[in-house]
Backbone bond lengths (Angstrom), bond angles and torsions (degrees), N, CA, C in turn:
res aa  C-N    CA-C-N  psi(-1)  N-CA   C-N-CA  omega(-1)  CA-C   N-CA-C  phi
1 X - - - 1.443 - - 1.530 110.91 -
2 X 1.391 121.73 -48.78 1.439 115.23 -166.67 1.992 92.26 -78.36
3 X 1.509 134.59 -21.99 1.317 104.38 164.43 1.573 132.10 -76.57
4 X 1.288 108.36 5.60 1.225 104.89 170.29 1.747 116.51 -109.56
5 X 1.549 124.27 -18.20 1.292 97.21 126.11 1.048 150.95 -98.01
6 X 1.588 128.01 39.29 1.104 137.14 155.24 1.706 125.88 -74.89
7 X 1.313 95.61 -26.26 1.619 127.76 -160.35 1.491 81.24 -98.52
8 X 1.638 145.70 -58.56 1.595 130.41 168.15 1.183 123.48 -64.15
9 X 1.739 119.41 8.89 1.201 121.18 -179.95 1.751 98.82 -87.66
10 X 1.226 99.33 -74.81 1.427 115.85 171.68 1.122 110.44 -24.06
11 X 1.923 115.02 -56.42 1.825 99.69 -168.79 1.352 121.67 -72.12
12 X 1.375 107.64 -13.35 1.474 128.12 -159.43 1.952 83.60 -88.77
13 X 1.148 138.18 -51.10 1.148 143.65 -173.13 1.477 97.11 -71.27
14 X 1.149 158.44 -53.15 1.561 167.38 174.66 1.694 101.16 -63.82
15 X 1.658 119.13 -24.93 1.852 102.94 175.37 1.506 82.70 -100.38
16 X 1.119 158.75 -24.06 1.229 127.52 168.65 1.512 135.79 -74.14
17 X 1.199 107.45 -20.30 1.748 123.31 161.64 1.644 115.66 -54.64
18 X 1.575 99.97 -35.74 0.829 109.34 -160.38 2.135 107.97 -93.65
19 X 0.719 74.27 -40.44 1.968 90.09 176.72 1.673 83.80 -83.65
20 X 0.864 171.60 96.97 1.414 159.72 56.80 1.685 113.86 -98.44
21 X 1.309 111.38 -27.80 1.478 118.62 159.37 1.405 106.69 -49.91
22 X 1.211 106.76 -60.26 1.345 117.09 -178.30 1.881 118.60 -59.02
23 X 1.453 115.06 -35.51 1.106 111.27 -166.74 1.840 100.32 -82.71
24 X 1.289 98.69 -19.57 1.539 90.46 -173.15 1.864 98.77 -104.00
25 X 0.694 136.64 15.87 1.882 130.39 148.81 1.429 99.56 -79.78
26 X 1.563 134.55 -54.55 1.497 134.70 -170.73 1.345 97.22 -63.33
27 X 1.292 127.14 -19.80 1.770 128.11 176.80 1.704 110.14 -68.58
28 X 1.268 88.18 -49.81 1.815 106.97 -173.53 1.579 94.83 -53.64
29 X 1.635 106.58 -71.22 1.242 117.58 -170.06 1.655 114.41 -33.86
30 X 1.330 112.27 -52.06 1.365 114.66 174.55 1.818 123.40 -50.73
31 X 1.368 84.21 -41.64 1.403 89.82 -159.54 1.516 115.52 -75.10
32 X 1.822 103.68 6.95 1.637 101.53 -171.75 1.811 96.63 -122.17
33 X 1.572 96.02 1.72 1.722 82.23 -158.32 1.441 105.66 -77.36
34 X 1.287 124.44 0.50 1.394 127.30 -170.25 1.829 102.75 -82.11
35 X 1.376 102.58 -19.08 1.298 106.82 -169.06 1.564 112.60 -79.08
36 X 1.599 113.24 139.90 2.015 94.55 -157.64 1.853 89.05 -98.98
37 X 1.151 122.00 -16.42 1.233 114.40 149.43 2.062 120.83 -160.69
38 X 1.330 110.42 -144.61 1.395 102.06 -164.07 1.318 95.47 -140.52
39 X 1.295 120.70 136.39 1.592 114.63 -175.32 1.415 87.99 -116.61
40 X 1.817 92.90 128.75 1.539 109.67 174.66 1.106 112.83 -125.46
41 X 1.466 139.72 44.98 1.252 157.35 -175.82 1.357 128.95 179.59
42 X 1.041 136.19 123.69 1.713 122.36 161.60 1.597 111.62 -179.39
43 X 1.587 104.62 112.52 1.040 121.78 -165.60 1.857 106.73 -115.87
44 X 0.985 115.90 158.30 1.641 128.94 154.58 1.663 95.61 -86.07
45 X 1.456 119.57 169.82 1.188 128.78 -165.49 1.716 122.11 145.31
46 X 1.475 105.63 139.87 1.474 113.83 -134.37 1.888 89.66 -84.64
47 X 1.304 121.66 -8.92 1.145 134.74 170.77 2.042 139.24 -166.22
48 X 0.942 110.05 136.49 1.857 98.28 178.24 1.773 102.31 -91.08
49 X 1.463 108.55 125.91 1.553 103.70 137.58 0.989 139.22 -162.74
50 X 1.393 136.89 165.34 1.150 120.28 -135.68 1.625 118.10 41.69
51 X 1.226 125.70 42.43 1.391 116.81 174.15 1.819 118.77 45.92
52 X 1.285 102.27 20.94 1.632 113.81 130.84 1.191 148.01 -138.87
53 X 1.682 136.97 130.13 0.944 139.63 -163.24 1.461 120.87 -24.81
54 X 1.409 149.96 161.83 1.367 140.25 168.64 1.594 96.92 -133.64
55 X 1.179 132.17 168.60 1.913 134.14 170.59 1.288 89.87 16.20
56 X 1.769 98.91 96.08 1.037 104.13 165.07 1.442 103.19 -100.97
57 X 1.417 129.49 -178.56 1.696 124.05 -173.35 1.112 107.90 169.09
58 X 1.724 107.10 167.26 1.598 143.96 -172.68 1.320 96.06 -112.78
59 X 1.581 121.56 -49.91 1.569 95.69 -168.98 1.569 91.38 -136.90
60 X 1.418 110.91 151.82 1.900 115.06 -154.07 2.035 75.70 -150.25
61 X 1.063 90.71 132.58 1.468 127.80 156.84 1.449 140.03 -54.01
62 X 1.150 148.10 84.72 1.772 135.54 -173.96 0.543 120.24 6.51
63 X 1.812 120.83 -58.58 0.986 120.32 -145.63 1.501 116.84 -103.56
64 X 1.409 120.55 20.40 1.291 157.73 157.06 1.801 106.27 -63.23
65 X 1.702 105.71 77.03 1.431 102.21 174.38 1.577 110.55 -32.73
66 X 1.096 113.19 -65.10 1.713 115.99 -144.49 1.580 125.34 -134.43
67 X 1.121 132.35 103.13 1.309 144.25 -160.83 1.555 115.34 -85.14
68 X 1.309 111.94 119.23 1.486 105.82 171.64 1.937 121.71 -98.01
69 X 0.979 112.58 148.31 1.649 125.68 169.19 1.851 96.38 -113.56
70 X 1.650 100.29 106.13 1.430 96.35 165.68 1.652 105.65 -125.47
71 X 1.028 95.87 153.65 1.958 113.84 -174.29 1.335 102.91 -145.91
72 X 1.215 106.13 146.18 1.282 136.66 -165.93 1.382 99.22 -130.55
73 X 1.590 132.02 112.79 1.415 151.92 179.02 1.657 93.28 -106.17
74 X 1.644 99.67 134.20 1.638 121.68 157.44 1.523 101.75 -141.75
75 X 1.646 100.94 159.10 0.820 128.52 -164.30 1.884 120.01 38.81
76 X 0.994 108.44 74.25 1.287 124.45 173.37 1.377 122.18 -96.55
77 X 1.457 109.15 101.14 2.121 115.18 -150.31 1.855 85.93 -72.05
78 X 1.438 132.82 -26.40 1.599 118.30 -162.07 1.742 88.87 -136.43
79 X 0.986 103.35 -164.93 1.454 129.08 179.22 1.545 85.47 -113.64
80 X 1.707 100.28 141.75 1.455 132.40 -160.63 1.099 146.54 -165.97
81 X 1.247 147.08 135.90 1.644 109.78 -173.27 1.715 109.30 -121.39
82 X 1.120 125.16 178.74 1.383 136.57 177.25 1.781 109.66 -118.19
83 X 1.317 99.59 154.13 1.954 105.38 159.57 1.184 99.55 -105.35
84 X 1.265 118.89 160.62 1.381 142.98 126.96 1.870 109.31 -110.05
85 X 1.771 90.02 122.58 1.868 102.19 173.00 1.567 96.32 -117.51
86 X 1.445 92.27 121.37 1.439 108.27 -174.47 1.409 108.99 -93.02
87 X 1.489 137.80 123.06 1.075 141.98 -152.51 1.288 134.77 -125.43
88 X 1.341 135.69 58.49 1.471 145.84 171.30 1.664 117.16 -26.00
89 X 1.133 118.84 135.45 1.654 113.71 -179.81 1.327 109.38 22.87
90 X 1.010 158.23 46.19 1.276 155.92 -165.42 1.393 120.51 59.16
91 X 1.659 122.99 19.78 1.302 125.40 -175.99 1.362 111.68 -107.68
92 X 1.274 137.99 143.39 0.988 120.36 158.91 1.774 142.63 -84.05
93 X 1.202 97.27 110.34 1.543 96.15 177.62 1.945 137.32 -80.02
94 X 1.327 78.56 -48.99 1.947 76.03 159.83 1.157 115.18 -151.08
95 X 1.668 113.00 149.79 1.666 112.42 178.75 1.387 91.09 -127.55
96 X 1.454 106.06 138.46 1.615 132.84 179.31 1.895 108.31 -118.70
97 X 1.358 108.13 112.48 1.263 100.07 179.00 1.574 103.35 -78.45
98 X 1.810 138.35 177.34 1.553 121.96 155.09 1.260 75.12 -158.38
99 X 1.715 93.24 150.74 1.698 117.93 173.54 1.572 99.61 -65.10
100 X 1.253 99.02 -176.77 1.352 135.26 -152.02 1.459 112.46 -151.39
101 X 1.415 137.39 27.07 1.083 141.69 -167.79 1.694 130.57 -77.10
102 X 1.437 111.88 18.11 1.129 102.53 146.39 1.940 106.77 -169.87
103 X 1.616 110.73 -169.00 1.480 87.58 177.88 1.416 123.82 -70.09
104 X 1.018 128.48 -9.42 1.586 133.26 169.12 1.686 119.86 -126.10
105 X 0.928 113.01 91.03 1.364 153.13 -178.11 1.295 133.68 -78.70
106 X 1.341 139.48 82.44 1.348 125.78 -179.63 1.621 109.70 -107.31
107 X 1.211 124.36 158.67 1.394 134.07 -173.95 1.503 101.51 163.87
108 X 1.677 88.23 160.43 1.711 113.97 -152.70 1.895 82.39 -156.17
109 X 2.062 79.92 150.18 1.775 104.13 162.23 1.142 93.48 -132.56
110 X 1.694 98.86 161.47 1.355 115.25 170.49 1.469 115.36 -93.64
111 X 1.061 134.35 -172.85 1.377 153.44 157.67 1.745 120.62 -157.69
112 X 1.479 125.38 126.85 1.340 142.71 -172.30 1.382 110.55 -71.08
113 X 1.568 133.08 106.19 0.644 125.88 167.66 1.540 142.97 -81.27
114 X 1.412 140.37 99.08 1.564 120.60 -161.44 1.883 91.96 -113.93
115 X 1.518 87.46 174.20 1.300 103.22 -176.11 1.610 121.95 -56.63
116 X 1.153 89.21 -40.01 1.771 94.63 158.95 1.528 138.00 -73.06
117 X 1.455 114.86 10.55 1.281 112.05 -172.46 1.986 84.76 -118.39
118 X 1.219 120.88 62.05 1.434 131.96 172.64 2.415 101.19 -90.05
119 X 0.750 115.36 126.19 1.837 132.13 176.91 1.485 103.78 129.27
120 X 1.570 98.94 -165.25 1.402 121.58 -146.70 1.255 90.48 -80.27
121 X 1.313 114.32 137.75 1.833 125.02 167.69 1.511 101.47 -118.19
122 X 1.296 98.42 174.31 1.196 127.09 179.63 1.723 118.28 -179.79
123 X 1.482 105.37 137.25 1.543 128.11 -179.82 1.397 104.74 -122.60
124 X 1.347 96.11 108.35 1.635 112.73 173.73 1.812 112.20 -102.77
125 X 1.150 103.29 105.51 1.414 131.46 165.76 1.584 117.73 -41.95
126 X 1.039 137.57 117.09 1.419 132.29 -176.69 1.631 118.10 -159.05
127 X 1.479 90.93 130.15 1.948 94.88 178.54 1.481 126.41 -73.56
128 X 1.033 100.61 158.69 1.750 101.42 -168.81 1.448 117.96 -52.12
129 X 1.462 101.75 -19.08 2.418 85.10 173.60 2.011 90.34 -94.70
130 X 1.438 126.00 14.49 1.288 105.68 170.94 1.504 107.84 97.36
131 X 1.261 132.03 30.69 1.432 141.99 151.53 0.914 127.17 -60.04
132 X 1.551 174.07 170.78 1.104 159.94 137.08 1.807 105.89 -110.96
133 X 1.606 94.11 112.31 1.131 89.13 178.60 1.539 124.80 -116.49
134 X 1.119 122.38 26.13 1.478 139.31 161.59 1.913 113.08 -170.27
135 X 1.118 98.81 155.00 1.782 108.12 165.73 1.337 107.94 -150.62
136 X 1.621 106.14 114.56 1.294 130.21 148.19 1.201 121.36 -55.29
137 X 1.664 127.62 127.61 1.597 135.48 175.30 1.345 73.74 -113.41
138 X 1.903 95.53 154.32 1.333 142.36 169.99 1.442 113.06 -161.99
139 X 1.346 110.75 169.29 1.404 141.46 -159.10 1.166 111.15 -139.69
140 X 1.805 125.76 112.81 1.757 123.59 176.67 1.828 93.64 -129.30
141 X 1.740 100.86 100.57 1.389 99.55 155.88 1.341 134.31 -104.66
């Protein structure tokens, strides 16, 4: 008698491990599906090619013609696009929308660099209804 409830202890302890494993992945699952995708990349960087970043960086120089914002999108449930708002002292200087055309996605904007655009930058990342889903700080002295 006591091995057979010992043996409904266990299973009874092994279906509840198991139904809460379970209840918390359908938790996870929920809690991301709102998201229209996942940004798994995004760098500043002194150039893209071949569809990867090159000098990438925190602090970039004047004399650094041309600045890239590259991001790398996964899992993208539709076709979509992103901003990049490129951001001088806290001003904004340029916003570049780019598609989003499939679930794995890479794309980059530029921005012009002159001798006068020396302080704190920033590229704020944002989804197409206007989310912001990352911001890059940088430095142009």
């Amino acid at each position: 008698m006591r091995r057979i409830n010992c043996f409904y202890y266990i299973l009874m302890c092994i279906g509840i491990t198991l139904l809460s494993f379970l209840f918390s992945a359908s938790l996870q699952a929920q809690d991301t599906s709102d998201m229209e995708f996942e940004l798994e990349e995004a760098a500043i960087c002194r150039n893209v090619v071949d569809r990867v970043p090159i000098g990438r960086g925190s602090v970039f120089h004047t004399d650094t013609e041309r600045l890239y914002c590259f991001t790398k999108v996964v899992n993208a449930k539709t076709d979509t696009t992103i901003t990049h708002h490129w951001y001088m002292n806290g001003k904004l200087k340029a916003s570049v929308t780019l598609p989003v055309k499939s679930a794995s996605w890479r794309t980059w904007s530029s921005k012009k660099i002159t001798p006068n655009d020396t302080g704190d930058w920033m590229v704020e990342i944002l989804t197409a209804d206007g989310n912001a889903v990352e911001s890059i700080l940088f430095l142009v002295q």
